[in-house]
N, C-alpha and C positions, 0 to 999 in steps of 0.2 A: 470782321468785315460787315458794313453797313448794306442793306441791299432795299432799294426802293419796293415797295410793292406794287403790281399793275393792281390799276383800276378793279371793281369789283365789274363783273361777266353785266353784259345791258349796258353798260354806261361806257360813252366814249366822249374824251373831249372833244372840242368844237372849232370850226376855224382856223386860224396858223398853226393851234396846238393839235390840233388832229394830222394838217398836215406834213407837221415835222414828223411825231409818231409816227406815221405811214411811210415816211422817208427812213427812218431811222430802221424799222422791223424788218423793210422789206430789203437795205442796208444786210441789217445781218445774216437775211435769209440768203442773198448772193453772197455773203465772205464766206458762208459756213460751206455753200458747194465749189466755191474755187480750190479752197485749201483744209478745210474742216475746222474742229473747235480746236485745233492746239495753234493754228496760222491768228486764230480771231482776236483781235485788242481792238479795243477804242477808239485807238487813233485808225484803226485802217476802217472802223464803222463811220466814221466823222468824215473820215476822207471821202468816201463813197455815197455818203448820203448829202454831205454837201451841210451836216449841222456842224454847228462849233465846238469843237471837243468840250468847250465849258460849259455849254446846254446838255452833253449827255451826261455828264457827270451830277448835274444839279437836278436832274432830274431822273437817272437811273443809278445814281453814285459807282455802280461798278458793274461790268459786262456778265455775271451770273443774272441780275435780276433783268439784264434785256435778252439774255436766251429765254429766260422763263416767261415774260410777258409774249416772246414771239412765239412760243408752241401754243399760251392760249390766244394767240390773234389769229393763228392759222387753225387749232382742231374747230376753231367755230362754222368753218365751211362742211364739217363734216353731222350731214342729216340724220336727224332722229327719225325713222324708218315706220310706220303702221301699214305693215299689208293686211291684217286684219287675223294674222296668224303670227306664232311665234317662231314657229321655224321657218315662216318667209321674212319675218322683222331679222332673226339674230343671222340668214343666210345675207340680207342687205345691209345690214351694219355689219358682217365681217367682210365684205366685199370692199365697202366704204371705208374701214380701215386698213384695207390694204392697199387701195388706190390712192389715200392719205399717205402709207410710207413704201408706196413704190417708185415715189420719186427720191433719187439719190439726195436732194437738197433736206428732204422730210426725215430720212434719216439721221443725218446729219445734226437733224435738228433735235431730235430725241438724243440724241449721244452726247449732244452740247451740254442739256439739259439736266438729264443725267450727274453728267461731269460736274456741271454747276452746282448742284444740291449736294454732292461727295463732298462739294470745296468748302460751301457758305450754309450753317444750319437756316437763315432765315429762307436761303433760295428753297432749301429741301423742305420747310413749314408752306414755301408757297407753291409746290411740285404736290405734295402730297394734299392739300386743299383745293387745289386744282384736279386732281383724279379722283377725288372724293365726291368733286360738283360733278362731274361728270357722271360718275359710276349712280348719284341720285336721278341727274336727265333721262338718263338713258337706262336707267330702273323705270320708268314707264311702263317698259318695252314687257318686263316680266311682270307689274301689277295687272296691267290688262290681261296675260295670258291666263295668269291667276283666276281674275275678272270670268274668264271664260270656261274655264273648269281644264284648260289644258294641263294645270302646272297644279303639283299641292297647295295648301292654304298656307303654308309655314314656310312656301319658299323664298329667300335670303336671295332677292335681287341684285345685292352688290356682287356677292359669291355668283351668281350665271355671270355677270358682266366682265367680272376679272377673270375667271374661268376661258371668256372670248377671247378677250385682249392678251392673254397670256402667251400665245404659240405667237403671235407676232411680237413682242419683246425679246422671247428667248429666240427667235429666227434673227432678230437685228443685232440684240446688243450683245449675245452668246454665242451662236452659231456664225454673226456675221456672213449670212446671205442674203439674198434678195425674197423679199415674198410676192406669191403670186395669188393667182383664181383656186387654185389648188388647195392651196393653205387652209384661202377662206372657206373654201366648201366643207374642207374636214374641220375646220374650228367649229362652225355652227354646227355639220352633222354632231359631232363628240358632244358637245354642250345641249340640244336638244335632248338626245338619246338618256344622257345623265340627270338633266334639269327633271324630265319625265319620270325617271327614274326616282325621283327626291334623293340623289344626289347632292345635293346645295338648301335642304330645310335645314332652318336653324334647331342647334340644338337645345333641347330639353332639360329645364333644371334634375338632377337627378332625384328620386321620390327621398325623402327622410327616413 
């Protein structure tokens, strides 16, 4: 299976073509909370958005690569955080991601997602390049702490930031619960207390 690739993060078409995409994304975003990813086809995104089923296909060829382009059209609403501290950045980005998937549609949409990358390796090449751009963004967050003497010099930004995001994955996609303020307060406590810790320095070649 062929799967279009969204646009690269900064760049959006323009004009009619921006406005169908916006019709289309936000299309799937209401199929996915009516009935969820196993109700979603094409034809009911074209019905809904009002595009001609032969524009979605010429231009997403198949419904994996329009779940994927819609979780990176929707985490872009989600802010990269400087309180000026680390444990008030990683308490506000895990708030921010749970206000991100405590909407039942937002879930849905990581489960679609998900699902799609299981089904299509190119969807899963563009799921895992997508958390990769992220997990760099929002590695700021832990170079500045670095910056400031809070965190070791060897600390592995990626590892604090997956670290974060982890109790809300395994809450949605394992545990299937809802998440709350709760969550986020112990995700960033745990991940501060350990980050301090050097917990997450990369490791050390071992000596010869």
């Amino acid at each position: 299976m062929t799967t279009a690739h969204p646009a690269p993060r900064g760049t959006r078409p323009g004009g009619r073509t921006a406005r169908t995409r916006e019709a289309v994304l936000a299309a799937v975003f209401e199929e996915l909370g009516d009935g969820g990813y196993p109700a979603l086809s094409m034809e009911k995104i074209a019905q809904r958005s009002g595009v001609h089923l032969a524009t979605l296909y010429r231009r997403w060829r198949c419904m994996e690569g329009l779940v994927c382009e819609a979780l990176i059209d929707r985490s872009a609403a989600v802010p990269l955080p400087d309180t000026g501290t680390l444990p008030g950045d990683l308490r506000a980005l895990a708030h921010a991601i749970g206000a991100f998937y405590g909407e039942p549609r937002m879930r849905g949409l990581i489960e679609a997602v998900v699902a799609a990358a299981a089904r299509d390796p190119e969807s899963a090449t563009v799921l895992r390049s997508f958390f990769e751009d992220r997990l760099r963004t929002t590695g700021q967050m832990v170079d500045r702490a670095v910056a400031r003497g809070e965190l070791p010099a060897d600390t592995d930004a990626a590892e604090v930031l997956a670290a974060l995001g982890a109790p809300f994955y395994y809450r949605i996609l394992i545990a299937r619960r809802p998440v709350d303020r709760a969550l986020a307060e112990s995700a960033a406590t745990a991940v501060w207390a350990a980050a301090r810790a050097g917990a997450y320095t990369r490791a050390r070649p071992a000596d010869d």
